[in-house]
N, C-alpha and C positions, 0 to 999 in steps of 0.2 A: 273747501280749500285744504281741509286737513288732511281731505285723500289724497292729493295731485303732491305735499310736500315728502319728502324721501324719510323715512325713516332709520335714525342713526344706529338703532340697538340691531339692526338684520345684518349675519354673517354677509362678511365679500367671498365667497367660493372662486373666483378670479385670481385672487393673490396666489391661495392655496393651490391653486390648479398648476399656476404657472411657476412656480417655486416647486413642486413635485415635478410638472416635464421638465425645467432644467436640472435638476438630481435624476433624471431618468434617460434625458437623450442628449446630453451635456456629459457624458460622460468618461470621456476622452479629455475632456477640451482642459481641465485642470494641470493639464501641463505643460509646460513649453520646453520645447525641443534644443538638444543643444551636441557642437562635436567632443566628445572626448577621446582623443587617442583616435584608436582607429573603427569605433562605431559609433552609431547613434545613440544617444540614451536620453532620458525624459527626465523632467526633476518638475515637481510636485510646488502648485503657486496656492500656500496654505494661507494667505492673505484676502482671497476673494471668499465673498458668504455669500449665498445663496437666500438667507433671509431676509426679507424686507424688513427695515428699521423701524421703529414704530413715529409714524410724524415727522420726520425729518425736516428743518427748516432750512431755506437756502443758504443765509448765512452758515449755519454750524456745519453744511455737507461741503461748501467750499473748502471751508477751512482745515476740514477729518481729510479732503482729497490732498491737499498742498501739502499738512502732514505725514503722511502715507507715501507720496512719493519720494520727502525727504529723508523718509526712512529706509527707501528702498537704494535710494542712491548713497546713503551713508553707511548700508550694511555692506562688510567687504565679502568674497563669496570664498567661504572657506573650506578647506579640501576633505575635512571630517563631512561636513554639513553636505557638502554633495556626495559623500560616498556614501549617507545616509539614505539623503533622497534615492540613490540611485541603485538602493537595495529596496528600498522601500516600494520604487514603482515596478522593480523585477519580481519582487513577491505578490504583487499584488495584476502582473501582468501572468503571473504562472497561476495565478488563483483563477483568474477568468477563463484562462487556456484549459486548466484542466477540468473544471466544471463544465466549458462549451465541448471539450471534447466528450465529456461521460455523457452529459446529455445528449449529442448529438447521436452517438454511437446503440445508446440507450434506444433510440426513437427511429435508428438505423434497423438494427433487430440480425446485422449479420458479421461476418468477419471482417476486419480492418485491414487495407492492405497500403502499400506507401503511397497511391494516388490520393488518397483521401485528405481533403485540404484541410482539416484541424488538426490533424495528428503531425501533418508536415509544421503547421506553427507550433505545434506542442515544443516539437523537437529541435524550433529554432530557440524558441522562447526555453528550453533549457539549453542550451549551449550558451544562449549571452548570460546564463544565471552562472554557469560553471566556468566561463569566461572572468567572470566579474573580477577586478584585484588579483588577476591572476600575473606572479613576477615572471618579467623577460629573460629568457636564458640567450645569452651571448653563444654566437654559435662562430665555424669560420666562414657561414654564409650571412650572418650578420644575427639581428635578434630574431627571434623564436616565443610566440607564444601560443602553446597546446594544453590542450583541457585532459591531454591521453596519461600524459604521466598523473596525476590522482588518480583515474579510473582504474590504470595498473595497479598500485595499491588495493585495490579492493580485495583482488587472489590470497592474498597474504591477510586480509583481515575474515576474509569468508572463502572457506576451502569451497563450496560449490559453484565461486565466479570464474577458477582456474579454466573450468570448461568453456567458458561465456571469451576469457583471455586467448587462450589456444584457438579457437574457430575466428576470432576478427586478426591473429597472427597470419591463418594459414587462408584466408581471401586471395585469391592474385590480384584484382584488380585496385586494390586500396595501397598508393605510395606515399602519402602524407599521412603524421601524427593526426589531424583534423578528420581525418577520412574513417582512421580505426575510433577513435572517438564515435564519430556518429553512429559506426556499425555496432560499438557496444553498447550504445545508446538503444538500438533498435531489440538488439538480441535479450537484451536485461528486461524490457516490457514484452517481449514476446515469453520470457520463464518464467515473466510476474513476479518478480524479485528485484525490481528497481528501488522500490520505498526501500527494504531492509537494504541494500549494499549502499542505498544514500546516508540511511541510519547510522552503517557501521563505518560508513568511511568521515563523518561529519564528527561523531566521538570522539575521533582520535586527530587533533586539533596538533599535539606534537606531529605526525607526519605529512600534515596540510601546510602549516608554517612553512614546507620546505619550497613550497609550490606558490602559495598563497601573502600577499599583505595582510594584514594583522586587521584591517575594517573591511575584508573582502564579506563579500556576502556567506561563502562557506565559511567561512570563522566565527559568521555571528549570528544570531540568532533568527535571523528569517532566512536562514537556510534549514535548520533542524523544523520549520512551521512547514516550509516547501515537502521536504523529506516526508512528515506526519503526510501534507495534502497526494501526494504519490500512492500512498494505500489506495485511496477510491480508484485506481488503475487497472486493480484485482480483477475487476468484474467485466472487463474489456478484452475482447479474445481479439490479435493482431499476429497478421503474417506477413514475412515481408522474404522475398528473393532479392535478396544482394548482389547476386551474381554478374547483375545485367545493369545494376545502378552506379551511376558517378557519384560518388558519396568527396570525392575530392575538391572538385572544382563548384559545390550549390555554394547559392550564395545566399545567407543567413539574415535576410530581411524581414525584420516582425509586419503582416497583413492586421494596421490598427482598423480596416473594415469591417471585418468580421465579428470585432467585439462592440461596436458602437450599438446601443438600443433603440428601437422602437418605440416611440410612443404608447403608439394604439397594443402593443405585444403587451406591455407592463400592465395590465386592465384586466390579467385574469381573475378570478376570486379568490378567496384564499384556502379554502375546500381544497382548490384544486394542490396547492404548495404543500398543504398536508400530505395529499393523497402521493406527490412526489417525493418527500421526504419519505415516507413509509417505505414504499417500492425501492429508494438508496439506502436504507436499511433492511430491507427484506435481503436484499441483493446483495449485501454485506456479510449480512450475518449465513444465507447460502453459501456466501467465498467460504468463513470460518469455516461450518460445519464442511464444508468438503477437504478445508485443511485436514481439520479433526478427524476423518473418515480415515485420511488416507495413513495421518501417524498411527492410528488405532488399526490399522490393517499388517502396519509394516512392524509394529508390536508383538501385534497377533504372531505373525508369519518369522519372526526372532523367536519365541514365547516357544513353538512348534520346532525350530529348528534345536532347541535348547532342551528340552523334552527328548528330541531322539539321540541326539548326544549323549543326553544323558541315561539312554536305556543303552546306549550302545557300549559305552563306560561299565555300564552295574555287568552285562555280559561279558567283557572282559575283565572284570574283578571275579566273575564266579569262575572264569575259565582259570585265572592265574592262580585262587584258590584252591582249588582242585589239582592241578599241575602243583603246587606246594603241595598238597594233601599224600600223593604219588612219591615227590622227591622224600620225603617224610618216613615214608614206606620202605622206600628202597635205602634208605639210611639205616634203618634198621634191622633192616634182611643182613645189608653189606659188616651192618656192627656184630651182628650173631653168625655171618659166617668165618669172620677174621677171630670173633672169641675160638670156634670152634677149629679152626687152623691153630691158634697159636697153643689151645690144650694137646693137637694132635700132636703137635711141633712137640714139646714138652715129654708127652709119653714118647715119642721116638727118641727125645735125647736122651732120659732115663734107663731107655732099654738099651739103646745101641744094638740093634739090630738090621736097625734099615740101612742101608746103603747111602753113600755120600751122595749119588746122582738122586735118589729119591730125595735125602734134604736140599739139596742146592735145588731143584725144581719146587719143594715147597716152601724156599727163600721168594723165590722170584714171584710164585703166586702170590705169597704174602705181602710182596712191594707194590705187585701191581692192584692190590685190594685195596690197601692202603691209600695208592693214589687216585684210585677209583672214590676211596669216601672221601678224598681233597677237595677233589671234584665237586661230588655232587656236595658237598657245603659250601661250596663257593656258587653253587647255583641257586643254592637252598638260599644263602643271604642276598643275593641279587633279585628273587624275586620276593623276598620282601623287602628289600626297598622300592621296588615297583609296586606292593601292594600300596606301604606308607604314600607313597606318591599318589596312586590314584584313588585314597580314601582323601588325602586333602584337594585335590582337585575336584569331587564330591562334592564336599563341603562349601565348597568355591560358588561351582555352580548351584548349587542351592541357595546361595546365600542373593545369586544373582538373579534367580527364578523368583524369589520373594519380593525381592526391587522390582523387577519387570511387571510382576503382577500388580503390586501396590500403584507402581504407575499408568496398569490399565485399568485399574479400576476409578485412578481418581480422571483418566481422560473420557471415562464414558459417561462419568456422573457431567464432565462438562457438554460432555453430547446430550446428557438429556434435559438438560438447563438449556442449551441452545433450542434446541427442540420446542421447550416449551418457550421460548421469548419466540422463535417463529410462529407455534400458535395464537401467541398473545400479538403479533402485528398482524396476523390475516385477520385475530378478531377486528382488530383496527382498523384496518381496510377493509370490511364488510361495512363497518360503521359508518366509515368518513364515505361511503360509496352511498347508502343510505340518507349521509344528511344531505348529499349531490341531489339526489332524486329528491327530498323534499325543497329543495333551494328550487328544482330546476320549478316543482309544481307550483308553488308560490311567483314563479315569474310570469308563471302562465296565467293565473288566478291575478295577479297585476296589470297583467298585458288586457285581458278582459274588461278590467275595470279602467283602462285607461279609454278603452273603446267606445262603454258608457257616456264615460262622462263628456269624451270628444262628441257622442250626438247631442248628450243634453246640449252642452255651447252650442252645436249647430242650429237645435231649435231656438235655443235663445235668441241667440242672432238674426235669424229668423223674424220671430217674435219684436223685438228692438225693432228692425225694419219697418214691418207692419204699425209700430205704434210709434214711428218715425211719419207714417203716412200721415196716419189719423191726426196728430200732431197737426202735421201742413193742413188739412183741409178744415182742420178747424182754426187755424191762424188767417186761413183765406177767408173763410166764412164772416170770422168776428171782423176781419177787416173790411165786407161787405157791409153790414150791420152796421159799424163804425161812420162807414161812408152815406150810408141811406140816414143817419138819426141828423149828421151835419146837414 
C-alpha cells in the first residue's frame, strides 16, 4: 500500500514548466491595447503574476478577486501614469526590435537593404519612440505633428549630420516633414552614427523642450537607455536607395508577430547564450578597433602633413636668412661708399678746383645713395619681422607636433589593449566551443544509457509475463488439487 500512495516531498515540474512557457510565449499578452491621440499605444497590466500562490483556498481567492477589481475600478487613470507606461512599453518595444534585428541580420551574414522586414519595424518602432509627447504646431492647414524639426537640430549640435541634413533636403521625391524624417532615419544607420547624434541631441533637453512635453519619452530617461541600445547598430552594414521609395505616404504599424516567442525556441542550453554573447562582443570590440584604426590613420596622415609644413617653413627661414645676410652686405658696401663720396665731396670743397657741374653731379649721386640705403633698411626690417614671425609659428607648430604625438601614442596603447581583450574573447570562444563538445559527448554517452536501460524494462517485462504464466498454471493446478481432495 505504501507504494501505490503519492509521495508529498517529490518536486511538481508541471507548475514550474508552466509558469516559465507563460513568461516565455505570453509575452505580448502583458498588455492591453488602447487609442491615444492619433496611434495605437500599449500600457503595461503590472497586476497579473505569473506565479502560483502557495495553497490557495477558495474562500481567501474569492475575496483577493472582488478586492482586486475594486481597486481597479477605484484607481482613476492618470495622465503621468500612462505617459509612464507608454514610454515604458516603447523602450522595451525598441529593446526587442533592436536585438531581433542584430541577431537576425547577424545570422543573415549579408547587406541590409529596405525590403528586409525587421529593419522596416526597426524604423517604425523608432518613429513612434520619437513621436512620443511630441507638441502640435498650429499651422494654416490646421495642427502638424513632425519628428523632422529635432532631427534638424542635430547639424548644429554635430557638424558631420549637416551632410546627413543637406542630402534628405536635396531628395525630389520627399514632400512631407514625416517623409525627410524617415529618410534621415535611414541615412544616419547607413554612416553608423545614429546612437551618437541620438546621444547628442537627447543632452540637450533645452532645445527638445521646444518640440517635446516635459514626460515625453525624449525628455526622460528611457530615451538616453534607447540612445545607449543604438550602438549595437555598429556592426550592421545597410543600403538603402531612396530614390524610388514612398517614404511619405508608409503607414507606421508596429508587426507585434514577429516579436511573440516560441516555446520549443527558448530550450536552447546555455553554452550556447555564452557562445552568443562572446560573438556580440567580439563584433563590438572589432567596430572599436576599426574606429581606432581609422582616427590613428588620419593622425598619422595630419602628424605627416605637419612634418612637411614644417620642413617647408625651416627652408624658407634659411632662404630669408640668407637674403638678410646679402641685404646686410649690401648695406655696408652702400655705407663705405657714401663715406667715401662724402670725404671726396669735402677734398673738392676744400680745393675748389672742380667745377660746379662735377659737384651738382656728385650732389645727386650722393641723394640717390642715400636713398638707395633708405631703402634697403626698410627691407632689411621687413624681413626680420618676417623672420620673428616665422620663428613663432615654429614654435607653434612644434608645440602642436608634441600634442599630436602624445595623442598617438596614447591611441595605440588603446589599440593594443583592444587587441589584447580580442585575444582574450577568442581564448573564450575556443573554450566555451570546447565545453559544447564535451556537453554534446555527455548527450551521447546519455542517450546510450537510456538505450540500455530501455531493454533491460523490455526484458523485464518480458520476464513479469512469463511469471504472470507460471502464476496461472499453478493457480489452475492447486485448484485441481483442491477439487480432487473435496
Amino acid at each position: 500500500m505504501s507504494a501505490l500512495t503519492p509521495q508529498s516531498d517529490m518536486p511538481t515540474p508541471t507548475t514550474d514548466k508552466i509558469t516559465q512557457a507563460a513568461m516565455e510565449t505570453i509575452y505580448l499578452c502583458k498588455f492591453r491595447v488602447s487609442m491615444d491621440g492619433e496611434w495605437l499605444c500599449l500600457r503595461e497590466l503590472d497586476d497579473i503574476s505569473l506565479t502560483p500562490d502557495p495553497e490557495p483556498t477558495h474562500e481567501d481567492s474569492w475575496e483577493d478577486l472582488t478586492e482586486v477589481v475594486e481597486q481597479l475600478r477605484a484607481d482613476p487613470e492618470d495622465p503621468n501614469y500612462l505617459m509612464a507606461n507608454e514610454r515604458m512599453n516603447l523602450m522595451n518595444m525598441a529593446k526587442l526590435s533592436i536585438k531581433g534585428l542584430i541577431e537576425s541580420a547577424l545570422n543573415l551574414g549579408r547587406t541590409l537593404d529596405s525590403d528586409y522586414a525587421p529593419l522596416q519595424q526597426f524604423f517604425v518602432v523608432m518613429e513612434h519612440c520619437l513621436k512620443h509627447g511630441l507638441k502640435a504646431k498650429k499651422t494654416f492647414l490646421g495642427q502638424n505633428k513632425s519628428f523632422w524639426g529635432p532631427l534638424e537640430l542635430v547639424e548644429k549640435l554635430v557638424p558631420e549630420a549637416a551632410e546627413i541634413t543637406a542630402s534628405v533636403k536635396d531628395l525630389p521625391g520627399l514632400k512631407t516633414p514625416v517623409g525627410r524624417g524617415r529618410a534621415w532615419l535611414r541615412l544616419a544607420l547607413m554612416q553608423k552614427k545614429l546612437s551618437e547624434y541620438m546621444k547628442a541631441l537627447i543632452n540637450r533637453k533645452d532645445l527638445l523642450s521646444e518640440f517635446y512635453e516635459p514626460n515625453a519619452l525624449m525628455m526622460e530617461e528611457e530615451g538616453a537607455i534607447i540612445a545607449g541600445l543604438l550602438v549595437g547598430l555598429n556592426v550592421i552594414d545597410a543600403n538603402f536607395c531612396m530614390k524610388g521609395e514612398d517614404l511619405d505616404s508608409q503607414v507606421g504599424v508596429i508587426d507585434f508577430s514577429m516579436y511573440l516567442k516560441d516555446g520549443n525556441s527558448t530550450k536552447g542550453s546555455e553554452g550556447d547564450g555564452q557562445i552568443t554573447a562572446i560573438l556580440d562582443q567580439k563584433n563590438y570590440v572589432e567596430e572599436l578597433n576599426r574606429h581606432l584604426s581609422a582616427t590613428v590613420n588620419n593622425l598619422q596622415a595630419k602628424v605627416d602633413a605637419l612634418e612637411k609644413s614644417n620642413t617647408k617653413l625651416t627652408e624658407e627661414l634659411a632662404v630669408a636668412n640668407n637674403r638678410i645676410i646679402t641685404l646686410q652686405e649690401e648695406m655696408e658696401r652702400v655705407k663705405e661708399e657714401s663715406s667715401y663720396i662724402l670725404e671726396s665731396n669735402r677734398k673738392v670743397a676744400k680745393d675748389r678746383t672742380a667745377d660746379g657741374q662735377a659737384l651738382t653731379e656728385a650732389r645727386k649721386q650722393l641723394k640717390e645713395e642715400t636713398q638707395l640705403r633708405l631703402d634697403v633698411e626698410k627691407e632689411l626690417e621687413v624681413q626680420i619681422g618676417m623672420r620673428q614671425e616665422m620663428e613663432l609659428a615654429m614654435k607653434m607648430l612644434e608645440k602642436d607636433v608634441c600634442e599630436k604625438q602624445d595623442a598617438l601614442v596614447a591611441l595605440r596603447q588603446q589599440l593594443d589593449d583592444l587587441r589584447a581583450l580580442k585575444h582574450e574573447l577568442s581564448f573564450k570562444l575556443q573554450s566555451s566551443d570546447m565545453g559544447a563538445k564535451q556537453k554534446s559527448e555527455l548527450n551521447s554517452r546519455l542517450e546510450e544509457k537510456t538505450n540500455q536501460m530501455a531493454a533491460t524494462i523490455k526484458q523485464l517485462e518480458q520476464s513479469e509475463k512469463d511469471l504472470v504464466k507460471q502464476a496461472k498454471t499453478l493457480n489452475s493446478a492447486a485448484n485441481k488439487l483442491i477439487q480432487k481432495h473435496h
